[in-house]
C-alpha positions as a Python dict, from the first residue, in 0.01 Angstrom:
ca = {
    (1, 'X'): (0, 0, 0),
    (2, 'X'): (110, 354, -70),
    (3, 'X'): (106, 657, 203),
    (4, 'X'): (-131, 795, -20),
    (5, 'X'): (-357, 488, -42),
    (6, 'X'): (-324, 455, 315),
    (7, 'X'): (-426, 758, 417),
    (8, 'X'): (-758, 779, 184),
    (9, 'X'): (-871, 430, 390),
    (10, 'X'): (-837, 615, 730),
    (11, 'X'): (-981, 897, 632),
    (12, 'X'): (-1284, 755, 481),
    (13, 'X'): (-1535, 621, 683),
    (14, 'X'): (-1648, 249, 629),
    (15, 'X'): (-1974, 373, 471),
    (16, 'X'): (-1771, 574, 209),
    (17, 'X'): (-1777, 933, 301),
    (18, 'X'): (-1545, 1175, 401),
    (19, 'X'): (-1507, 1167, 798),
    (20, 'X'): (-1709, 1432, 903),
    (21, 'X'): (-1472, 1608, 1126),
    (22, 'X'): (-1206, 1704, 853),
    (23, 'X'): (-1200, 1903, 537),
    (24, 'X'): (-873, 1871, 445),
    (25, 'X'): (-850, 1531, 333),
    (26, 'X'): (-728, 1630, -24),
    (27, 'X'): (-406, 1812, 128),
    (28, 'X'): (-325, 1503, 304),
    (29, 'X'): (-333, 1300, -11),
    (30, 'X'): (-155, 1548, -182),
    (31, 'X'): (109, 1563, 96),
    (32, 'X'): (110, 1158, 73),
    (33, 'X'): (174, 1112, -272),
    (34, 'X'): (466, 1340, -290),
    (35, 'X'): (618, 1123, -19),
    (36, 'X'): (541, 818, -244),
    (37, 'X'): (711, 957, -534),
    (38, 'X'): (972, 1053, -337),
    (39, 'X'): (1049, 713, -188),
    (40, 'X'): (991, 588, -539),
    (41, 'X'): (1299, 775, -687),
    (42, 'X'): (1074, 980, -923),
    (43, 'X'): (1100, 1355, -832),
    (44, 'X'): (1366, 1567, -687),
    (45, 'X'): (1358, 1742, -404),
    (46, 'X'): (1561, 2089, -382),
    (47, 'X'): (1549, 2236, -44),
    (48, 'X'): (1618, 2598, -61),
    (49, 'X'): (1683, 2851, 160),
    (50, 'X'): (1345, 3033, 129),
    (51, 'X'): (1156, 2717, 30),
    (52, 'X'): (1146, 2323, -38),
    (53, 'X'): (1099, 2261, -419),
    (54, 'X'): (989, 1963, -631),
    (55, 'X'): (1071, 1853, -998),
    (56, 'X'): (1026, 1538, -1200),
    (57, 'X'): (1339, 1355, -1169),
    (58, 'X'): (1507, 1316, -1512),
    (59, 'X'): (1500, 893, -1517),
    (60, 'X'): (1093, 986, -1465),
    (61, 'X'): (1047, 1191, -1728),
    (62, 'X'): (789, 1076, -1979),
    (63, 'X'): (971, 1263, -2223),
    (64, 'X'): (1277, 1103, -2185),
    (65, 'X'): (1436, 764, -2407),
    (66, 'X'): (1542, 669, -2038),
    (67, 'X'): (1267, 661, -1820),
    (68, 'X'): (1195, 436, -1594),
    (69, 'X'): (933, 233, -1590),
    (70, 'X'): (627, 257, -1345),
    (71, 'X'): (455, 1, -1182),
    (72, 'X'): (161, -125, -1377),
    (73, 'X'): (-59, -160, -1050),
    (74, 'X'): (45, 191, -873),
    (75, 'X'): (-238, 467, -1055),
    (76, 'X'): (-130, 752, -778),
    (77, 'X'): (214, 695, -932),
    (78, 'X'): (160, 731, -1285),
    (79, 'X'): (-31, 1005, -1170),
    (80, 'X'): (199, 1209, -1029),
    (81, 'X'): (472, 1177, -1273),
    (82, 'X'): (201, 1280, -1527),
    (83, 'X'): (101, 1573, -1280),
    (84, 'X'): (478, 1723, -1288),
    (85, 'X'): (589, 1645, -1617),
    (86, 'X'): (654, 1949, -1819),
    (87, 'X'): (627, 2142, -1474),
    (88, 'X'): (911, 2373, -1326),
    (89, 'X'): (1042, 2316, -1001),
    (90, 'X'): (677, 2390, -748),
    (91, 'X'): (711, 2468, -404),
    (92, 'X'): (559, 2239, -194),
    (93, 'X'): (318, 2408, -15),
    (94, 'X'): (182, 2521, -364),
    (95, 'X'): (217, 2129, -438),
    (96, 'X'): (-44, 2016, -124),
    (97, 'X'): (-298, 2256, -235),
    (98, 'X'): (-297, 2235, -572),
    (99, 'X'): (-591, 2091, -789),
    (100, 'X'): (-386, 1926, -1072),
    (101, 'X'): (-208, 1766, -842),
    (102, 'X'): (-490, 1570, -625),
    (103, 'X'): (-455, 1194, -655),
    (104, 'X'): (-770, 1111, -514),
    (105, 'X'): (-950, 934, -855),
    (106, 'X'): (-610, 760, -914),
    (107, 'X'): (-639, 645, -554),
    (108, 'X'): (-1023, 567, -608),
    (109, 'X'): (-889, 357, -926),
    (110, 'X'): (-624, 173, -758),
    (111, 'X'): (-806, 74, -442),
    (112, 'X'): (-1155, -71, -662),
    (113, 'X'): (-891, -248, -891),
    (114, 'X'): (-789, -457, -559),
    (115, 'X'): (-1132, -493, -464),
    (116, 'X'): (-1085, -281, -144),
    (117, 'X'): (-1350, -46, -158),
    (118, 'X'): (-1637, 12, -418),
    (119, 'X'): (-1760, 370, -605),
    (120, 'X'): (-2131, 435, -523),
    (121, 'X'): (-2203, 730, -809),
    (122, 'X'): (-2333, 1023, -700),
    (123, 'X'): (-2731, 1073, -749),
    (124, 'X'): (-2990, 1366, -729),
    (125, 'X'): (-2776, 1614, -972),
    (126, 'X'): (-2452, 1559, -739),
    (127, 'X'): (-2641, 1675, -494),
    (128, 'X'): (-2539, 1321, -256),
    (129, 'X'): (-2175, 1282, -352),
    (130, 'X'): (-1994, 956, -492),
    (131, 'X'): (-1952, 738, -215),
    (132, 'X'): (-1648, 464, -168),
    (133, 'X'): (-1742, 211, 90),
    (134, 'X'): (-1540, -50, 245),
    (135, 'X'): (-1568, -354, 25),
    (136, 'X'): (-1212, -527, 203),
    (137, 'X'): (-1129, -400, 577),
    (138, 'X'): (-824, -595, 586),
    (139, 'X'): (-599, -325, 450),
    (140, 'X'): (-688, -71, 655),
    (141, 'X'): (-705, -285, 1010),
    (142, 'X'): (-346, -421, 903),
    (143, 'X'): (-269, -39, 875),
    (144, 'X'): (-395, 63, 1222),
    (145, 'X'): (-231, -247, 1384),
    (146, 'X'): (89, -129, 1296),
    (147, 'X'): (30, 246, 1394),
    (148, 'X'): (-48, 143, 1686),
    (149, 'X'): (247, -59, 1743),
    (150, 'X'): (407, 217, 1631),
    (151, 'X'): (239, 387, 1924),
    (152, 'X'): (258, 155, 2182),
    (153, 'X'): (613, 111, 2107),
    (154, 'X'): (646, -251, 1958),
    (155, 'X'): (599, -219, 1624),
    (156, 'X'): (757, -396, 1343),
    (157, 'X'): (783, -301, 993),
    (158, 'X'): (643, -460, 670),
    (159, 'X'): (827, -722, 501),
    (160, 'X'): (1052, -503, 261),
    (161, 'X'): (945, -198, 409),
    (162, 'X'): (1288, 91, 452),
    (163, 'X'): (1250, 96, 858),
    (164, 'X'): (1514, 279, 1037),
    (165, 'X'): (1816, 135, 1254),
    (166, 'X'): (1673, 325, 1582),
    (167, 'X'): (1826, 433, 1930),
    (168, 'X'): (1725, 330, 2256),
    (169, 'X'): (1478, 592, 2440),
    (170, 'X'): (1201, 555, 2633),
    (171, 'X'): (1053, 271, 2429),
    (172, 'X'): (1388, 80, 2461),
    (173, 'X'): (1485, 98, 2090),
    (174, 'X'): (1101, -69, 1984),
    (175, 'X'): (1119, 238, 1735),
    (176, 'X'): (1381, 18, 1537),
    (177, 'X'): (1095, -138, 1396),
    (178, 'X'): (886, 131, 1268),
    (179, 'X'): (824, 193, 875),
    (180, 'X'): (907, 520, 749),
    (181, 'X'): (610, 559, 550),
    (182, 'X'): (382, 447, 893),
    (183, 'X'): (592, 730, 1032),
    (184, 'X'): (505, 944, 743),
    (185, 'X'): (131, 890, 747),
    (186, 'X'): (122, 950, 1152),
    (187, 'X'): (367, 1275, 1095),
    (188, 'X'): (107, 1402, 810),
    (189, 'X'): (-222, 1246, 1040),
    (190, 'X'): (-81, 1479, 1312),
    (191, 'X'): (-11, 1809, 1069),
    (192, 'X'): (-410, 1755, 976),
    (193, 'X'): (-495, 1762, 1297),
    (194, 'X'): (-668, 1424, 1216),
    (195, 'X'): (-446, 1200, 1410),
    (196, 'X'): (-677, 1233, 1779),
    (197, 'X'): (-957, 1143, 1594),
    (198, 'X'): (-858, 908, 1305),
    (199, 'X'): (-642, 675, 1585),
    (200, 'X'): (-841, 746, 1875),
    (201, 'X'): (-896, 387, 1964),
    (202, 'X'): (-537, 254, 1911),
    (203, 'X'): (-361, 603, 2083),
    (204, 'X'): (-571, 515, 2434),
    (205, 'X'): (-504, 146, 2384),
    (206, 'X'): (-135, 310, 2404),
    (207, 'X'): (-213, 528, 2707),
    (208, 'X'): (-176, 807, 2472),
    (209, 'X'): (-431, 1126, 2495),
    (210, 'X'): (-462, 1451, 2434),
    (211, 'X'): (-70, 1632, 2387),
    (212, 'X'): (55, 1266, 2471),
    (213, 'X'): (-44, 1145, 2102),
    (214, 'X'): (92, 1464, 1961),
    (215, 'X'): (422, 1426, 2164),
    (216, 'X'): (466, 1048, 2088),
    (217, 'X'): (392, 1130, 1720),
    (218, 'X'): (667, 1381, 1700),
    (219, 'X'): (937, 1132, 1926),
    (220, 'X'): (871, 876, 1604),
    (221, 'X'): (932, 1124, 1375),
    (222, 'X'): (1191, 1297, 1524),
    (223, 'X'): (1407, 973, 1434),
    (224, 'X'): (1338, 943, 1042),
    (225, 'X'): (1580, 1239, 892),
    (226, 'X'): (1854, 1125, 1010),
    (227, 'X'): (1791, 731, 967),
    (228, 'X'): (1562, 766, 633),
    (229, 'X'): (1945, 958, 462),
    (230, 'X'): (2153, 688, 619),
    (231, 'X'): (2004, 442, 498),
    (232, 'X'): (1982, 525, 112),
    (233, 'X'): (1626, 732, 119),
    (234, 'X'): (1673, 1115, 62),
    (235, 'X'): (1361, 1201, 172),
    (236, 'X'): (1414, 1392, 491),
    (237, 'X'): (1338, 1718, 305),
    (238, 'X'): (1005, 1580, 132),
    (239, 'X'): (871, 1495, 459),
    (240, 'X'): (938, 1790, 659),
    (241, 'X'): (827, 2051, 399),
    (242, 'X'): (476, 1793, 365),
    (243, 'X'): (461, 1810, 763),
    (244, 'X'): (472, 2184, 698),
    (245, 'X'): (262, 2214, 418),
    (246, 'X'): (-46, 2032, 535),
    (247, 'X'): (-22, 2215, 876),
    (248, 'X'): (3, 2548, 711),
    (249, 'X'): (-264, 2469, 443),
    (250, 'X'): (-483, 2336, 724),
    (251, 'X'): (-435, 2674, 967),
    (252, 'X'): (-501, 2858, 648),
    (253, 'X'): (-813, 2744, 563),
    (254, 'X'): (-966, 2702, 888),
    (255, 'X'): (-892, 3103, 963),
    (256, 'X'): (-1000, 3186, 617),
    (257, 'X'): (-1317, 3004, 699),
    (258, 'X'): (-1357, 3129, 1048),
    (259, 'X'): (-1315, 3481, 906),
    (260, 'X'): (-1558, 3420, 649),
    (261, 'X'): (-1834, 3327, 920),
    (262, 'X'): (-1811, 3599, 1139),
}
């Protein structure tokens, strides 16, 4: 499963909505797939002094005799390589908000092609929006178990899953176990402000409430730059400017709307 992929199954209720409590599902998505690509090897990441920056890598390129090939049975992929192709360097946070670059249908596509949720068209004029309701909960419950593991400290990451080497804390090293891209999709969950709500059950099975989760949250995270560049994933820079992105996006909107109703 990718970030992106993962993060459309939490934040999707079993009936097919959006959860009710966030509006901002889209950024996260966004914010996801660049991660995705990023672990991939398909864009480049330029982290300037004023602000991050991503390109299409070169090897990515549609237009070029060398690119590499993408995987037949990854839509948000193709997707985003087709989304920055042609494109100069964008700065992130114009990245997570922007409309061409929203993978939800290619998630939509990828997740009914593996049978793992189904499209309920919308009806009365679009007036009751297309639906995607839970048509396989194993993905997602074999996501949460190992968020919270991840949590409770005694996780372990997917076979052939990029996991960091970890350092002995308070969870006596059980971080050493922890996905990057779990670490990713709590670090963005967080940045939504999604993460009390989306993980509520498995952050009090972990004792975790309230500024607890958020702390815990940001311990895991606090290990991946360093780890993720040792060992052979560059994608320290992608993740922070997302983590920034999505939080900024998010305050933006709400005060914009907030303003708005007053």
């Amino acid at each position: 499963m990718l970030i992106s992929e993962d993060l459309f199954l939490l934040l999707t209720t079993d009936e097919g909505g959006k959860e009710p409590w966030t509006s901002y599902r889209d950024y996260g998505l966004a914010a996801g797939l660049l991660v995705d690509l990023t672990l991939a090897g398909f864009v480049v990441i330029d982290a300037g002094r004023w602000s991050t920056k991503v390109a299409l890598a070169p090897e990515a390129d549609p237009a070029s005799p060398a690119q590499a090939s993408l995987p037949a049975d990854a839509p948000p992929l193709t997707f985003g390589v087709q989304a920055l192709s042609g494109r100069k360097p964008t700065a992130v946070n114009s990245l997570v908000t922007a409309s061409w670059f929203n993978p939800r249908e290619a998630i939509v596509e990828s997740l009914v092609a593996r049978n793992i949720i189904h499209v309920q068209e919308k009806r009365m004029l679009g007036l009751v929006p297309e639906k995607h309701p839970t048509a396989d909960p194993r993905p997602e419950a074999e996501t949460r178990s190992r968020l919270a593991g991840a949590l409770a400290g005694r996780a372990e990451a997917p076979h052939g899953a990029f996991a960091w080497a970890g350092t002995p804390g308070d969870h006596g090293g059980a971080d050493a176990g922890v996905a990057v891209s779990d670490a990713v999709l709590l670090s963005i969950l967080k940045g939504m402000g999604a993460a009390r709500h989306v993980l509520k059950t498995e952050a009090e099975a972990a004792g975790l409430r309230g500024r607890k989760l958020d702390k815990r949250i940001d311990e895991i995270a606090g290990r991946l730059s360093a780890e993720a560049q040792s060992g052979g994933k560059a994608v320290s820079a992608a993740i922070a400017s997302v983590n920034t992105a999505v939080t900024a996006a998010v305050m933006a909107t709400t005060t914009t709307t907030t303003t708005t109703s007053t």
